[in-house]
C-alpha positions in Angstrom: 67.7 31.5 60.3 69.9 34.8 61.6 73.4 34.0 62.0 75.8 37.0 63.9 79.2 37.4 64.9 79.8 39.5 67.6 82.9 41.2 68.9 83.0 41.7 73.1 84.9 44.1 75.0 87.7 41.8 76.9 85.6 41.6 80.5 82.7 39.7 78.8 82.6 36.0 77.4 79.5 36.3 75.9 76.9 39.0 75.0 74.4 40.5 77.6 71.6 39.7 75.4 72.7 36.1 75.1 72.2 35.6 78.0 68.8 37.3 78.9 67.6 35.3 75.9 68.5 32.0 77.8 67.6 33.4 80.7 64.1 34.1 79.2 63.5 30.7 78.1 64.8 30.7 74.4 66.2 27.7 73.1 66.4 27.8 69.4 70.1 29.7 69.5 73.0 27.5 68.8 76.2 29.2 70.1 79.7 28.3 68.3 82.8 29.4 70.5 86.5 29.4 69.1 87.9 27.0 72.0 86.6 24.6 74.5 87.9 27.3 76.9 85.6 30.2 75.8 82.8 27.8 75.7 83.5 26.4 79.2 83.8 30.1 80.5 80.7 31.3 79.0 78.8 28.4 80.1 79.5 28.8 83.4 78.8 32.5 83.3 75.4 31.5 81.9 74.7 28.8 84.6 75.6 31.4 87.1 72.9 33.9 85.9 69.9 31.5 85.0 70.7 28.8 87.5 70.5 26.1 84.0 71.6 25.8 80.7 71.6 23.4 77.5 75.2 22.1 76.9 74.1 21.2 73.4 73.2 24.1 72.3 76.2 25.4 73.3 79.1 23.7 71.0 83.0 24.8 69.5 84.1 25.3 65.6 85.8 21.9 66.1 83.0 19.6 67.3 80.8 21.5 64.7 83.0 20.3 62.0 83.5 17.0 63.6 79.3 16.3 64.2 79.0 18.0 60.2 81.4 15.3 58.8 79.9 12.5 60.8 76.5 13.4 59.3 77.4 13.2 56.1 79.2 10.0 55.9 
């Protein structure tokens, strides 16, 4: 497992190579955004460019925490 945390310059959501991974096929990233906002954005952004994308791989800190402390009840 690789686990980053990248900085972008203010007129990009997400990284270029995130999304010519996605675009390419890959589905074994899971993406955590801040806010629902950012990850609205940058799935849209993604959609735009590969025509499809997988919502659940795609998720925020908060429903992280929330699916983590359902899990271990």
């Amino acid at each position: 497992m690789n686990i980053t945390v990248e900085a972008c310059p203010p007129e990009y959501i997400i990284p270029s190579w995130l999304i010519a991974e996605v675009a390419n096929g890959r589905d074994d990233l899971l993406v955590i955004y801040p806010n629902e906002t950012t990850r609205s954005a940058a799935m849209k952004s993604i959609l735009r460019k590969t025509g499809t994308v997988d919502s659940s791989r795609h998720t925020t800190l908060q429903r992280l925490v929330k699916a983590l402390a359902i899990d271990f009840r």
